[in-house]
N, C-alpha and C positions, 0 to 999 in steps of 0.2 A: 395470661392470654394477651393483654395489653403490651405486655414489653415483647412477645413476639411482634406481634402486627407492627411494629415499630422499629425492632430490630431487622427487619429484611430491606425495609425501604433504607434505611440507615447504612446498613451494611454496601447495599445498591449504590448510592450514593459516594460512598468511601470510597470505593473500586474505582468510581466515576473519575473521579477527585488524585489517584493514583496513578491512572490511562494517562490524564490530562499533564501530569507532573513527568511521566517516563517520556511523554510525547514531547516535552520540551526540555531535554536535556541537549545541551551540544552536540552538533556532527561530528563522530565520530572521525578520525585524520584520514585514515586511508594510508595508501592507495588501496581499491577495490578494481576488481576484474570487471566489474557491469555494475550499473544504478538502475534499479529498477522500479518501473513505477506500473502499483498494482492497479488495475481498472478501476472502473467507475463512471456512473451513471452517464448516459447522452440523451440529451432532452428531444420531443418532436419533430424540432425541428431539422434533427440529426448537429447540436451543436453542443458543446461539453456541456458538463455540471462545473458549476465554480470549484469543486473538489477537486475534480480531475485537471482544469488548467491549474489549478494550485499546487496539487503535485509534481504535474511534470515541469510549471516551470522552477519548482524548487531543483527538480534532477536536472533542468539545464542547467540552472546556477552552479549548480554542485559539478557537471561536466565540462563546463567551462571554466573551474578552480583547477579542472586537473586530478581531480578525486579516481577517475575510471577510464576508460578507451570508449564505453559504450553505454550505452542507453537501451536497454529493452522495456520493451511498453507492450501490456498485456490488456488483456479482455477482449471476448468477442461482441458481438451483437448478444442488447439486453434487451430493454422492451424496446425501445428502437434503435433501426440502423443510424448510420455504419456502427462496424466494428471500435469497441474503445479505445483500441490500441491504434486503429488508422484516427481516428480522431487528435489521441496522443501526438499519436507521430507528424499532423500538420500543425501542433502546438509547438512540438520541440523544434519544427522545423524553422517555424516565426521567431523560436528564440536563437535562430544563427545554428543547432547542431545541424550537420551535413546528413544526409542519406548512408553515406558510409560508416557513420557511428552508432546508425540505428538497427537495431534487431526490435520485428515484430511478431506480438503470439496472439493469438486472436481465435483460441476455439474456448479457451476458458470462461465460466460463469459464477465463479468464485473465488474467492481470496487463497482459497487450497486453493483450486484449480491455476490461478494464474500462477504458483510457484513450481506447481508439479509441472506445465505444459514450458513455462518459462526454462527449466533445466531439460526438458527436450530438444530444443534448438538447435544446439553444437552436441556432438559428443564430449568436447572437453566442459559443458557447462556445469554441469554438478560438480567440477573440483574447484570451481570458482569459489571468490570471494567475493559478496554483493552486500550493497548498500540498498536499503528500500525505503523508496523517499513515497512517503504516503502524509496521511493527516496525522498530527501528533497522538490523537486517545487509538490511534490505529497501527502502531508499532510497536507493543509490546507482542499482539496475535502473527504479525507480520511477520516478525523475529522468530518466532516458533515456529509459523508452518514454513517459511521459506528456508528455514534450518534444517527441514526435514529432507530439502533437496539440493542442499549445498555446501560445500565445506565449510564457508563460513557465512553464515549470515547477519547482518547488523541492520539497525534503520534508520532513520531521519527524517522527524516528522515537520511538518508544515503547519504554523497556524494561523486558521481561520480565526476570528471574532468570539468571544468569552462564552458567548450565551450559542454558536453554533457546537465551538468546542464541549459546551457540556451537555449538550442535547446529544450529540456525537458518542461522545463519553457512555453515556448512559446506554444506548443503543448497543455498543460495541461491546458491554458488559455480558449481555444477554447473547452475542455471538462468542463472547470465550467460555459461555459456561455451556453453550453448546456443540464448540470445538474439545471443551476435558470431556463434557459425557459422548462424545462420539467421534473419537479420535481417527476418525477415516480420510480420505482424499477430500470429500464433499462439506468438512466442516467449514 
């Protein structure tokens, strides 16, 4: 009984510890057809979560390497306005990308959600090749669901600080075991 109650937390932990390592593996070379950065949180005052300028300005960086033509920035309104994706996009705009490079999707409320509604955009968008530039323990789930809507998927995580990264981690764990037992759009 004791080495259960010990083996779950443990196991939890490992996973944690494996998020954190896939998250920081090198960006992948490219070229990709779009970088995409999934939503996330906007505070009261309508102004990002430190996540979310983290991602998107890792996907400038990565846009102004020359990795992609385009930037799409996903999320709708969460517990408050504006939309994450207009949020995004006066981010990516501060970091120099143009209006013209940007595609926005803004009805999604989830990590499925922002890949499913993100290949709606264009009709050519699901035979794209994309890049998803999120938090590092957030790219392996990335990789999966945005695979589900696109020829090729790949990602490139961002890091935050050791102790945000493993609380992250940990959290993220608990959404991919509830992306395998409920393999729907909403996981």
């Amino acid at each position: 009984m004791l080495w259960t109650l010990l083996a779950l937390p443990g196991a939890w932990l490992l996973a944690a510890a494996i998020l954190d390592q896939i998250g920081r593996r090198k960006t992948p070379p490219g070229p990709f057809d779009a970088l995409i950065v999934p939503g996330c949180a906007v505070r009261s005052d309508g102004s990002p979560s430190a996540a979310l300028v983290r991602r998107t300005k890792h996907a400038a960086r990565l846009w102004h390497k020359g990795l992609a033509p385009r930037l799409v920035l996903t999320g709708g309104v969460g517990t408050h306005p504006p939309a994450e994706a207009r949020v995004a996009a006066e981010i990516a705009r501060l970091e120099g990308v143009p209006d013209t490079a940007l595609l926005i999707e803004e009805q999604s409320t989830s990590t499925a959600e922002n890949a499913f509604f993100a290949a709606q955009l264009t009709p050519e968008a699901p035979s794209w090749s994309v890049l998803v530039t999120t938090d590092g323990y957030h790219c392996w789930r990335c990789t999966h669901l945005f695979g589900r809507h696109f020829a090729h998927a790949r990602s490139a995580g961002s890091t935050p600080g050791r102790r945000l990264r493993m609380r992250g981690a940990m959290r993220e764990v608990g959404s991919i075991a509830a992306m395998l037992l409920k393999p729907t759009l909403n996981a």
